[in-house]
N, C-alpha and C positions, 0 to 999 in steps of 0.2 A: 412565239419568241418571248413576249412576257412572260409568262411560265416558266423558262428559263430564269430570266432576270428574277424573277418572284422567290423560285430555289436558292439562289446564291442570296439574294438579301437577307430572310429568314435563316438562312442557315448561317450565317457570320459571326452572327455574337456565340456560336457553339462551336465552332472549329479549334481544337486543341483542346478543349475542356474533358475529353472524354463521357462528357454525362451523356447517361442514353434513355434519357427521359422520351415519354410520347405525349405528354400532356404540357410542353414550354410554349409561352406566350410566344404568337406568333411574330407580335412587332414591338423593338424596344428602342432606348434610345441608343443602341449601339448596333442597331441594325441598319447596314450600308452594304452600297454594291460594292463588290470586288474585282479582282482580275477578272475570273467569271465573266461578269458583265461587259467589261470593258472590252474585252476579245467577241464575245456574242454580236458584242452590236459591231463592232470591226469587220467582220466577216457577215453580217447580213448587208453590212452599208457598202462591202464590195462584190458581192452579190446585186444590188440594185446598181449599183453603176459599173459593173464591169469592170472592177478593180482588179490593181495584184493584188495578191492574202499577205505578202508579207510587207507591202508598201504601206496598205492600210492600218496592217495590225502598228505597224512602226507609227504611226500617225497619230492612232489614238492611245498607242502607250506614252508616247513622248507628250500629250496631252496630260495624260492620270499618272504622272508618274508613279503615285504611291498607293496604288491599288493594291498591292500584295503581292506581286511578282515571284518567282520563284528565281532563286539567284543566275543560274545559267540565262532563262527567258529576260531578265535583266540585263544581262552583257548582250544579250541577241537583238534588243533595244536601239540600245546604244551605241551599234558597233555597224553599219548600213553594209557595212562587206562578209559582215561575219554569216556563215550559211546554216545548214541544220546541225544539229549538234547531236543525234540517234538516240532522244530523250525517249521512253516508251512510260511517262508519267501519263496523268488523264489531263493535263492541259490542252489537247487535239478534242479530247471529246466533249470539254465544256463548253468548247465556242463550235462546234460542229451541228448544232438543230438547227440553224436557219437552212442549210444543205437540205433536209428531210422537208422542205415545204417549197423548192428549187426545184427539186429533183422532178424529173417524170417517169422515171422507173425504177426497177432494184439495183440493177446494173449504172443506172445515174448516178443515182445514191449513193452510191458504195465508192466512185470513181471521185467524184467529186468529192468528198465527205475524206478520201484521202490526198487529192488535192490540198483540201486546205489545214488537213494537218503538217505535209511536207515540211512547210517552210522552218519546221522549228524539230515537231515530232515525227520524224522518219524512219523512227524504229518501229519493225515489226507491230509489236503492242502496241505502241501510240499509234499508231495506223487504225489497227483494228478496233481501240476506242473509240476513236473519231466514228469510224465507220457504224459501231453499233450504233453508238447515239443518233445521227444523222437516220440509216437504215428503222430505227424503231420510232421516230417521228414520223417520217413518210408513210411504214406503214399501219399506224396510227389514226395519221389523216386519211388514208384511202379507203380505211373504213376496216382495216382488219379487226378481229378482236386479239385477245390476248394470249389463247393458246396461238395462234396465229405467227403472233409476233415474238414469243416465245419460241415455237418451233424453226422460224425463218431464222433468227440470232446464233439457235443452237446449230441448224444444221449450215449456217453458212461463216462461221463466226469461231465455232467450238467455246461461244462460252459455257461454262456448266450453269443452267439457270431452274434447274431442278431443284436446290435446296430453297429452305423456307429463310427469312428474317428470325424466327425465332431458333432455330439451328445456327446461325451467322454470330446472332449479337451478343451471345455470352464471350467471346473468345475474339470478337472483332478488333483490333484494334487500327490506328488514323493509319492508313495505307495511300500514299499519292499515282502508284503507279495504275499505269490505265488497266491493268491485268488482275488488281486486286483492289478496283473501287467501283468499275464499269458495272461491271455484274450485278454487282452488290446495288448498283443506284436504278438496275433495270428490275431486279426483283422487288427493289420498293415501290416501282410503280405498278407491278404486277400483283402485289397483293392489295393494291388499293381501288377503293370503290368510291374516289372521289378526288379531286385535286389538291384540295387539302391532307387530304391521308396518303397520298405521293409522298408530300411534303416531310410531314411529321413521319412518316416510315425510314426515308431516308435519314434524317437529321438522329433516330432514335437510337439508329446505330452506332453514334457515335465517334466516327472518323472524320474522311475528310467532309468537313458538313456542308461547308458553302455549296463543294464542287456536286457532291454527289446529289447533294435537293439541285441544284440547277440542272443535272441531267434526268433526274426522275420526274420533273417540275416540266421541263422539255418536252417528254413524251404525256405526261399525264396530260397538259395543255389542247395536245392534238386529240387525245384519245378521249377527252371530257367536254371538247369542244371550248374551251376557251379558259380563262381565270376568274372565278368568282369576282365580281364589281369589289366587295369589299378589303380582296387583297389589290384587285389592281387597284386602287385607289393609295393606297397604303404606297403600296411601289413605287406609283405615278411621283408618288409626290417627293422620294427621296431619291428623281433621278435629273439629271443635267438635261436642260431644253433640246442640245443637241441630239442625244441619245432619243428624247422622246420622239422629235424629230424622224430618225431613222425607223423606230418603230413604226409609228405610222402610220409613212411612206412604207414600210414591209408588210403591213397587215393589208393594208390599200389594196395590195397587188398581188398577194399570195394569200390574203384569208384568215382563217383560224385552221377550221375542217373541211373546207371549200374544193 
């Protein structure tokens, strides 16, 4: 679940900028959580208490309000009757990795994972983002490798995860939709050979950067066994007590790779 949070922080001060550097300082002083984070921990803290997904999420947005919301997820906010709105953006799949360390199977995974995108992302694509991310944690931690999790994505998912980063990122540009940013944040974690290089892979593409380092930051976490001491410490310390709180209480009781 840090690993996520650690994606979205690093990756903030370069959302919109279009640079697609691989070598940017990893923490600055305009490096903060985001939406991102604020939904990650929503949804793992109603995951430990058996919350609704949208009661929570309502909970801790009406908490942060100015996290970066996206204008529709803003009126979904604010509006306690207002229902899904058939968004197929990648907001389901930045707060969907607490799901993938929940789950107990693929079949879990995949159900849940589009549980708690519903309440907002109900379209098709925002489904299936959710679902990859959550589904490439899980199996992550259960120990698959990477052709593994690569072949289970493609053949149950159709995402195309064939192509390379360096084929993507001349021609990449900031994409919010879950159909042209998911993929893209699962091959950054699949060319990389460390948590760090998740990181920097996803961010170098140059899009949506918070969101996509927090989903490749998500699986790489599971699949490297945890976040380097020196980024969580960095993290740790630019996040609200509550949040660390939930944290945790999640690691407590679901682990890293456990």
């Amino acid at each position: 679940m840090l690993g996520a949070i650690a994606g979205d922080i690093i990756g903030s001060p370069w959302e919109a900028t279009g640079d697609k550097r691989h070598d940017f300082p990893l923490f600055g002083k305009h490096s903060k959580f985001t939406d991102d984070t604020v939904m990650t921990v929503a949804v793992a803290h109603a995951l430990l208490d058996h919350r609704d997904y949208a009661e929570m999420m309502r909970e801790y947005g009406r908490r942060y309000p100015f996290a970066g919301y996206g204008m529709q997820f803003s009126y979904w906010l604010r509006d306690p009757a207002k229902g899904p709105y058939n968004s197929h953006g990648n907001g389901g799949a930045m707060r969907s990795s607490p799901v993938g360390y929940v789950a107990r199977s693929i079949d879990d995974a995949l159900a849940e994972a589009a549980r708690s995108a519903a309440p907002t992302h109900n379209h098709p694509e925002g489904i299936k983002g959710a679902q990859a991310t959550a589904l490439a944690v899980f199996l992550a931690r259960a120990g698959a490798d990477k052709a593994e999790i690569r072949r289970e994505i493609t053949t149950r998912l159709h995402y195309d995860l064939a192509r390379t980063l360096a084929q993507i990122r001349p021609g990449y540009r900031a994409d919010v939709s879950a159909q042209g940013s998911v993929p893209e944040s699962i091959i950054a974690f699949l060319e990389a050979d460390s948590f760090e290089a998740a990181i920097r892979n996803a961010v170098s593409l140059g899009g949506d950067t918070d969101t996509m380092a927090c989903i490749a930051g998500a699986i790489a976490e599971a699949h490297f066994g945890g976040v380097p001491e020196p980024i969580a410490t960095e993290v740790e310390n630019r996040l609200p007590a509550e949040f660390l709180q939930v944290v945790e209480r999640f690691t407590e009781r679901y682990g890293v790779n456990s």
